[in-house]
N, C-alpha and C positions, 0 to 999 in steps of 0.2 A: 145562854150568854155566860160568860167567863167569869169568876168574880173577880172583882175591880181589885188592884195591890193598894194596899192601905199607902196614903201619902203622909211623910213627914217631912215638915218644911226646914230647909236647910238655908241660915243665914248670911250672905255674903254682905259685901259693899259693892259700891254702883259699878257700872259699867258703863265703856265709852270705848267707842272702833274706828280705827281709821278707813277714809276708805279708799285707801291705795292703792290703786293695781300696777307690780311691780311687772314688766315684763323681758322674757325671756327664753332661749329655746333648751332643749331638753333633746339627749340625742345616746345614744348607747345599745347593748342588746340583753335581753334577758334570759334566761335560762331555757325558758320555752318560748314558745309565739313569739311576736313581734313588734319591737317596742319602736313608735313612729316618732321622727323629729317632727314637732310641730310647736309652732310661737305661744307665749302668753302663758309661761311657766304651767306646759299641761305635759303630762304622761301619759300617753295612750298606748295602751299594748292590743294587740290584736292575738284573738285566740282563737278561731277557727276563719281558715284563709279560703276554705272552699264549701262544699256541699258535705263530703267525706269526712271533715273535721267534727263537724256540724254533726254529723249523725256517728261518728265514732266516740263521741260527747256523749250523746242522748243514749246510747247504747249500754256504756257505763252505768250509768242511771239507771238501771234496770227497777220494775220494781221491788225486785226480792232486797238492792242493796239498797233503796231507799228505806223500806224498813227495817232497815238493819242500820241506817246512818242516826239515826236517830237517838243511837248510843255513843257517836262520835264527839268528840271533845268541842265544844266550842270556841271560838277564837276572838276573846274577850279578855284586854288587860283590866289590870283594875290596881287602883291608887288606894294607899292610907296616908292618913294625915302626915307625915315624916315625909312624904315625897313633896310635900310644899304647897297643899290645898290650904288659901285660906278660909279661914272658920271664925274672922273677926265679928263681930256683932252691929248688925247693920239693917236696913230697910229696905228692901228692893226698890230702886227708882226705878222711875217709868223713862219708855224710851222719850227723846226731844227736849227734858229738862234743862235746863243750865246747870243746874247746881251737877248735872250727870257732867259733864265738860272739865268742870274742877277738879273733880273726886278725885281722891287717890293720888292728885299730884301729875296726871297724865295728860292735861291742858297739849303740852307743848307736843306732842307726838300722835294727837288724836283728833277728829273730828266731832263735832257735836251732831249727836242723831236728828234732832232736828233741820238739819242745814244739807241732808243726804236721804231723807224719808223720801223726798218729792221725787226727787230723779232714781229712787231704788227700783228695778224693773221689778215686775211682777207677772208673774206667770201663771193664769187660771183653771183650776182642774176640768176635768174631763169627765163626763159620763159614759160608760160602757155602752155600744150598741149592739150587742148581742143580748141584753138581758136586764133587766130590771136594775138600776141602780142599788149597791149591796150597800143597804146604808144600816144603822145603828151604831152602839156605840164600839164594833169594833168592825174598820172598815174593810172591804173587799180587796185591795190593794195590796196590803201589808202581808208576809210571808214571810220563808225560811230560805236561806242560800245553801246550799250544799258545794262543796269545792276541795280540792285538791291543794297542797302544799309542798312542792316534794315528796311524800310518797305517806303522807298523813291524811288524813281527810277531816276535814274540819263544817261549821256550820255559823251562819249569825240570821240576823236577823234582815227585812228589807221592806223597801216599797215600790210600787209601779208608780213614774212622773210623766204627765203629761207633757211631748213632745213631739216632734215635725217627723219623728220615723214612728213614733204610737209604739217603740218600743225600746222604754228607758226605764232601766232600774238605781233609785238611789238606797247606797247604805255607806256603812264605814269605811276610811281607808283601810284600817288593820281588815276588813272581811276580802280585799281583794288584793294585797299588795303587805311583805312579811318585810319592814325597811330595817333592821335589825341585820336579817340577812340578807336584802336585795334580791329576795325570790316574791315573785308575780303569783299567785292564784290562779290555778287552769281547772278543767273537767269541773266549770263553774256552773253553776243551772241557780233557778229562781223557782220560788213554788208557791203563789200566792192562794192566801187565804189555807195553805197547812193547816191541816189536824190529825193528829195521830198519823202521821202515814198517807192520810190522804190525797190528792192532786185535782182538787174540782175545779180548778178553773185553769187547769193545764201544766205543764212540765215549758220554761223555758231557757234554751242555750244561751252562755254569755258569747256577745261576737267580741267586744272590747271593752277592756277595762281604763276609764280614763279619770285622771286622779292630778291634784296639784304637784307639781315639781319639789313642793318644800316637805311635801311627807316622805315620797319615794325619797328624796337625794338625804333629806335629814330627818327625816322622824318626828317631823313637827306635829304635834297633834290639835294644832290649832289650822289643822288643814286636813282632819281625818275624815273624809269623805271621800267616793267613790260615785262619780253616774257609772251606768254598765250598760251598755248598748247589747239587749238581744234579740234574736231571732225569732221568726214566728212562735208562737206554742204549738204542742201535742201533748196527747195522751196517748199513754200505754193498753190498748185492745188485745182482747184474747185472739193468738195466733186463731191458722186453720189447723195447727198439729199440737196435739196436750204440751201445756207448760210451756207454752209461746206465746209471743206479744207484736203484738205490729204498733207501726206508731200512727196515729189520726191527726192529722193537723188543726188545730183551733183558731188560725188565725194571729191577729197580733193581741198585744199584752191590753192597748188599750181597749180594744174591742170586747174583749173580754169582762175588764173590771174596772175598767176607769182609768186615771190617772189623780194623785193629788196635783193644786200648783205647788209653785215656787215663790217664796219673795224673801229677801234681802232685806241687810240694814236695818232690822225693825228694831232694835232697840234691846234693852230688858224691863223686866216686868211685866211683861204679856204674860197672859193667862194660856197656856197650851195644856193640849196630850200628846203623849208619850205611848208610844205601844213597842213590842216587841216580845220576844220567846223567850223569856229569863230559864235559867236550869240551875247551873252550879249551885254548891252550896255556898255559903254564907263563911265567912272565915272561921266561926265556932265549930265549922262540921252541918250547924242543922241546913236543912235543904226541902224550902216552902213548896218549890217549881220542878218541875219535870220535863220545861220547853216540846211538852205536847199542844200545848195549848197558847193560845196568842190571851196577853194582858194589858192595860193599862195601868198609869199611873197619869195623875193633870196637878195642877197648879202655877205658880208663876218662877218667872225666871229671873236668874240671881246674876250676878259675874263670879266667875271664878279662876284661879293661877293652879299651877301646876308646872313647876321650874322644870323638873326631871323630864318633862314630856313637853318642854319648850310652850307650855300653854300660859301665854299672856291676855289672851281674849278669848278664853270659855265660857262658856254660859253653864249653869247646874239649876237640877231641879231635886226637890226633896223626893227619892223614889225605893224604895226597896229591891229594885230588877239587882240579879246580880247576872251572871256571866252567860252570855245564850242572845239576853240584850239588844248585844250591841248589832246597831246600824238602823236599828227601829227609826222610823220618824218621826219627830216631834210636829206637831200640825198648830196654827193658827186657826182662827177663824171655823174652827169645825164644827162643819152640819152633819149632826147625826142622821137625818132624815136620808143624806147623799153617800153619808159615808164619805166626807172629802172634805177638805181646806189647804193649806198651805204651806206647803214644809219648808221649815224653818231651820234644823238642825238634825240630827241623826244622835242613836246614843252613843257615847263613845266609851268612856268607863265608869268604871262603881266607887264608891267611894266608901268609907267609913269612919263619920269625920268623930262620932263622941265616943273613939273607943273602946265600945262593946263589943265589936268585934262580928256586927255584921253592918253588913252595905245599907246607906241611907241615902244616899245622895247618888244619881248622875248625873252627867257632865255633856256638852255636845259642843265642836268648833260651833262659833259663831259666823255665820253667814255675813258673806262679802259681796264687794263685787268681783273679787278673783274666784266664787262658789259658781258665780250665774256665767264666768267666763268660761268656766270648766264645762262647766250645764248645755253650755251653745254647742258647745266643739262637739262632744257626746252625741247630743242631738241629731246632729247632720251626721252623722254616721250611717252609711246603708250596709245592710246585712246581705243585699242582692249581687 
């Protein structure tokens, strides 16, 4: 087992979300693949359109450059206190309070979590049926993306979500979509359960990457999340000729390792964990992680802002993860025994609120009902 990242608790004041779903269509094209008009402020880009796409994808991926991506940069911003995290001195309240309704002065623009818990959907995880549910405390689901950026190649963090195609990956905006410069992520793959290089529970293609309208158009990071609709799995088998590879098919994502659910609106103060591949160093230079290896961090959830990255409804947790991180899932409700609960948020960035000058805190959008609107559309996507 991995050992645990030491948690420190980072103190906000309360939180309170509206839950509005504003809608509207989304329509342009992007640099590669194909980005779809479709309602309800979604961006769906489409990245392989046929079979040939699909396996001129997988092909890239070889394994030689999988172990070699491994040295590639991660694609993880990260905050200091100057970009407008607060660090005011406060108590995490629980979701449904009143006193959460007042706080801060946000009455008039907010909803009270209690009045939005009953009607928050919720979406229950999945067990694998190829295999023994991978349960303990670090779950079967969660892995590394590998992806393209214009002619970079980057990596984050991710999870398998239980869904109506059994093959949906959630992680960060920023891991699938660069809104700075309006470039999409392609030659994207998913690798659950990653270690050193390794692919045990298969190698999968992204078929589309679908994402809220308010990150792609503005970079709102109160909307950094990504589902990513992919295609079956395979693994890489030794050709019939030295130093070749044929590919095996696995099946789909869920069959293999589960899904976590989904649910919404819960509030702050919940008790979660947090997993993901941390690497970079720390701002002083020193560098804990090596993102060979999947970690945690848990405790409860705070509210937190961040002006420069349009974040008025964050959540943060006290975490050490610095850059490698991001897109991890934060899970409710989690059974170690299944390996699975409830994602709630994704990591989005680091923080360093006392400082020192290394990362103590992450951050993740706060789940809506425009998260669960995104989540639908993803969903009903066929790869066939």
């Amino acid at each position: 087992m991995s050992p645990r990242v030491p948690r420190f608790t980072a103190t906000l004041g309360a939180f309170v979300a509206a839950c509005v779903l504003a809608m509207s269509a989304s329509a342009g094209s992007a640099s590669a693949g194909v980005r779809n008009t479709v309602a309800g402020s979604i961006t769906s880009i489409t990245l392989t359109k046929n079979s040939a796409d699909m396996k001129r994808i997988a092909e890239y991926w070889s394994p030689a450059r999988i172990k070699q991506a491994q040295d590639n940069n991660p694609a993880t911003p990260e905050v200091k206190p100057s970009d407008g995290g607060s660090t005011a001195s406060a108590s995490p309240v629980p979701s449904g309070t009143a006193a959460a309704a007042a706080a801060g002065g946000e009455a008039a623009m907010t909803t009270a979590y209690s009045s939005t818990r009953k009607t928050a959907p919720v979406i229950r995880p999945t067990l694998p049926t190829k295999r023994p549910p991978i349960g303990g405390t670090l779950p079967g689901t969660v892995g590394k993306v590998f992806f393209k950026i214009g002619d970079k190649e980057y990596w984050c963090s991710a999870s398998a979500v239980t869904s109506k195609n059994r093959n949906l990956v959630a992680t960060a905006g920023h891991c699938a979509y660069e809104a700075k410069e309006g470039k999409h992520a392609d030659y994207w793959i998913f690798i659950p359960g990653y270690v050193q290089g390794r692919t045990p529970y298969g190698i999968y293609v992204g078929h589309s990457l679908n994402l809220h309208e308010n990150f792609t158009a503005k970079g709102d990071y109160d909307y950094d999340y990504a589902f990513v609709t992919v295609h079956d799995g395979f693994v890489w088998k030794p050709g019939k000729s030295p130093n070749t590879y044929e590919m095996e098919s696995v099946g789909t994502l869920e069959d293999n390792v589960g899904g976590q659910g989904l649910s919404v609106n819960r509030g702050v103060g919940l008790s979660v964990f947090a997993f993901g591949y941390p690497a970079a160093p720390h701002i002083d230079g020193s560098r804990p992680y090596d993102g060979q290896k999947m970690l945690w961090c848990d405790g409860r959830t705070y509210r937190t802002r961040a002006p420069t990255r349009l974040v008025e409804m964050g959540i943060s947790l006290g975490c050490t993860f610095t850059a490698g991180a991001s897109g991890g899932p934060w899970l409710v409700g989690y059974d170690t025994q299944r390996g699975l609960g409830y994602l709630n948020g994704v990591n989005s960035f680091a923080w360093d609120t006392d400082a020192d000058k290394k990362y103590d805190r992450i951050s993740s959008p706060y789940f809506i009902q425009s998260t669960y609107v995104v989540y639908q559309y993803a969903e009903r996507q066929s790869t066939t």
